[in-house]
C-alpha positions in Angstrom: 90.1 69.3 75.0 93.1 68.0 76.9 95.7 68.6 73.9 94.3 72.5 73.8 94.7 73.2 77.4 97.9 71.1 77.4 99.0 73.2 74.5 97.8 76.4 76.0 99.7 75.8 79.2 102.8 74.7 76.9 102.3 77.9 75.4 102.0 80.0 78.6 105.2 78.5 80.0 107.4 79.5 76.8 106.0 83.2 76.7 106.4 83.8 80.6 110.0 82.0 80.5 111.4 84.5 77.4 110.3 87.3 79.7 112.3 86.3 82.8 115.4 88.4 83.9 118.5 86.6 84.1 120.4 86.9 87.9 123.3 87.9 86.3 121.2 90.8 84.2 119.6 92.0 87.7 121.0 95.5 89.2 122.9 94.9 92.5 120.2 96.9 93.3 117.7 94.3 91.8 119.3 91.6 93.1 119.4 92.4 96.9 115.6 93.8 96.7 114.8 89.9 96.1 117.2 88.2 98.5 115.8 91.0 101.2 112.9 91.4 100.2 113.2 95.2 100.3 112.2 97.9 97.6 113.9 97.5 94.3 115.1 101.4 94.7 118.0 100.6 97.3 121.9 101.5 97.6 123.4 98.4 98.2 125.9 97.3 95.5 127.5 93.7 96.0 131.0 93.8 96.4 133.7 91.0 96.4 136.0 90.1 99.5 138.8 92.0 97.4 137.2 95.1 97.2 136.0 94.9 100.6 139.4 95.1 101.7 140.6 97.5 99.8 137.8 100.1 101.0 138.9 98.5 104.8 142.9 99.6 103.7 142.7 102.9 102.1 138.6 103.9 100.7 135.7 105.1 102.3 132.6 103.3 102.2 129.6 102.2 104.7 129.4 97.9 104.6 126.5 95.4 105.2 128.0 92.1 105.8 124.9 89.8 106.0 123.3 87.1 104.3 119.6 86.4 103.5 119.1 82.9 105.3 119.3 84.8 108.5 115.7 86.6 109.8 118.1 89.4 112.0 120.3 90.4 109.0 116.9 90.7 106.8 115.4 92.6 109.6 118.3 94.6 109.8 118.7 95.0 105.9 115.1 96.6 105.7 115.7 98.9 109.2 119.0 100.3 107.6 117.8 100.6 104.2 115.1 103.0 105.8 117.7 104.6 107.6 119.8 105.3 104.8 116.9 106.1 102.6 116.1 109.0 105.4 119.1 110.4 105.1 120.3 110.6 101.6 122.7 107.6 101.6 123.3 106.5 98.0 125.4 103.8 98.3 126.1 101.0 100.9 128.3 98.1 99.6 127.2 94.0 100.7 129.2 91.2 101.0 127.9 87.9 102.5 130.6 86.2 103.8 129.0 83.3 104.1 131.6 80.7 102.0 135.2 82.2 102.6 134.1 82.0 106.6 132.8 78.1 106.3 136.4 77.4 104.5 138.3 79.8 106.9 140.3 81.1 103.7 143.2 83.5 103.8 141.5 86.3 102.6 139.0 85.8 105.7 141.7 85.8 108.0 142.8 89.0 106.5 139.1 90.8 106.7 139.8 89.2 110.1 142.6 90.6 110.8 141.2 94.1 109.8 138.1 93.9 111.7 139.7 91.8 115.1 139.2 95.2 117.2 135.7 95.1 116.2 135.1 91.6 116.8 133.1 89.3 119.2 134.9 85.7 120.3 133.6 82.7 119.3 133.3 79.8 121.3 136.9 79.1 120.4 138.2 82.2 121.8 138.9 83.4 118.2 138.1 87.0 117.1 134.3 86.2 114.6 132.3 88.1 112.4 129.0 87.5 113.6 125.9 88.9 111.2 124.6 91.4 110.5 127.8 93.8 111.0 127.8 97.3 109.3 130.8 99.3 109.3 131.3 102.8 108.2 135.0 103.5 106.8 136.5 107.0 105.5 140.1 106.7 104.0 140.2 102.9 105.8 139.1 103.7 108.8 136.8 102.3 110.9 134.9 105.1 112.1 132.3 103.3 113.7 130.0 99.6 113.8 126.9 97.9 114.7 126.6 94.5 115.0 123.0 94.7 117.2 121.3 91.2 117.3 124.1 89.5 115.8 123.8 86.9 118.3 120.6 85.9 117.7 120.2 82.5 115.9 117.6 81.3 113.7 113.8 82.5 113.8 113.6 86.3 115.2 110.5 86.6 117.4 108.3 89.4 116.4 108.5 90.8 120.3 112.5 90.6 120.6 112.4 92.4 117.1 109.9 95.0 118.0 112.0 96.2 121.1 115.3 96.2 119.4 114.4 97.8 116.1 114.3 101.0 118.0 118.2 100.9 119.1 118.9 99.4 116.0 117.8 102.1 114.0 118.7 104.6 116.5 122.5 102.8 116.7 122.0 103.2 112.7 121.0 106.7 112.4 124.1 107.6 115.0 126.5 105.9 112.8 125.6 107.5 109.7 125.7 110.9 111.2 129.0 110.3 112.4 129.6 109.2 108.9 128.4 112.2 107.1 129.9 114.6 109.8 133.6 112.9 108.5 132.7 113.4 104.7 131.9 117.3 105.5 135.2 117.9 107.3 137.4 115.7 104.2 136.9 119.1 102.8 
C-alpha cells in the first residue's frame, strides 16, 4: 500500500512538473501579474536600465520603477494598473532598480543624473530614487511624476493605505491625463 501511494505521488509530481511554465517563457505581462499579484491582462513590459534611459533621452513612455518586496510599490502597482486600465493605457514599462542602486553602478548614476530634478535626498544629502516612482516621458521629457508613499518603509497599514489610495490614484489619474493630452497635440 505504501509503494502505490508512494508511486502515485511520484507520478503526480512528474505530470504537474512537465506542465509548469518556465520564468523565462512568462509574458512580461505574465511575469509582473505574479510578482504583483495583479491580473495577468496588464501593460507593464519589463525593461532594462538601457532602455530606460533611452526612453528618459529621446522616447516617450510612462515608467514604474518598483520592486515586489515592498507592500507600497505593490499597493501602488495594483492602484495604477486600475488606473491605466480605466483609461486605455496599453503599455507601461518596469524596471526594479533594486541591484544597480545597492552597487551604486554608473548607469544608476546616470538614471540619477536624469531624474536628480525629480528626486528626494537621502540621508546623505544625495539626490535618491525612492519607490514606487512613475514617470511619464514624451520625446525625453519628464512631463510629470509621482512618488506618493515612497517613504514609507516596510509593512503598509491597511488605514495609512486606505486614506492615501485616494490621492494616489487621483495623482495617477492627473498624470496620465496630462500624458494623453501631450500624445493628442504630437499631432
Amino acid at each position: 500500500m505504501k509503494k502505490v501511494v508512494f508511486l502515485f505521488i511520484i507520478g503526480l509530481v512528474l505530470l504537474t512538473g512537465c506542465s509548469v511554465k518556465k520564468t523565462e517563457e512568462l509574458s512580461s505581462a505574465e511575469k509582473f501579474s505574479l510578482e504583483y499579484s495583479i491580473s495577468k491582462d496588464n501593460p507593464f513590459e519589463y525593461v532594462t536600465i538601457d532602455e530606460v534611459l533611452n526612453i528618459l533621452e529621446s522616447q516617450s513612455g510612462i515608467i514604474f520603477f518598483g520592486t515586489s518586496d515592498s507592500d507600497m510599490c505593490v499597493s501602488s502597482a495594483k492602484i495604477l494598473n486600475q488606473v491605466l486600465d480605466s483609461k486605455n493605457i496599453s503599455r507601461v514599462y518596469y524596471y526594479n532598480p533594486k541591484s544597480i542602486q545597492e552597487k551604486n553602478t554608473k548607469k544608476y548614476r546616470k538614471l540619477i543624473k536624469k531624474l536628480e530634478n525629480y528626486l528626494d535626498n537621502n540621508e546623505e544629502g544625495n539626490p535618491y530614487l525612492y519607490l514606487p516612482d512613475v514617470y511619464f516621458v514624451k520625446h525625453g521629457e519628464i512631463i510629470g511624476h509621482n512618488n506618493v508613499g515612497a517613504f514609507v518603509d516596510g509593512t503598509v497599514d491597511y488605514d495609512f493605505l486606505k486614506k492615501k489610495k485616494k490621492s494616489i490614484k487621483n495623482k495617477y489619474l492627473e498624470l496620465i491625463d496630462k500624458y494623453i493630452l501631450e500624445e493628442c497635440t504630437d499631432y
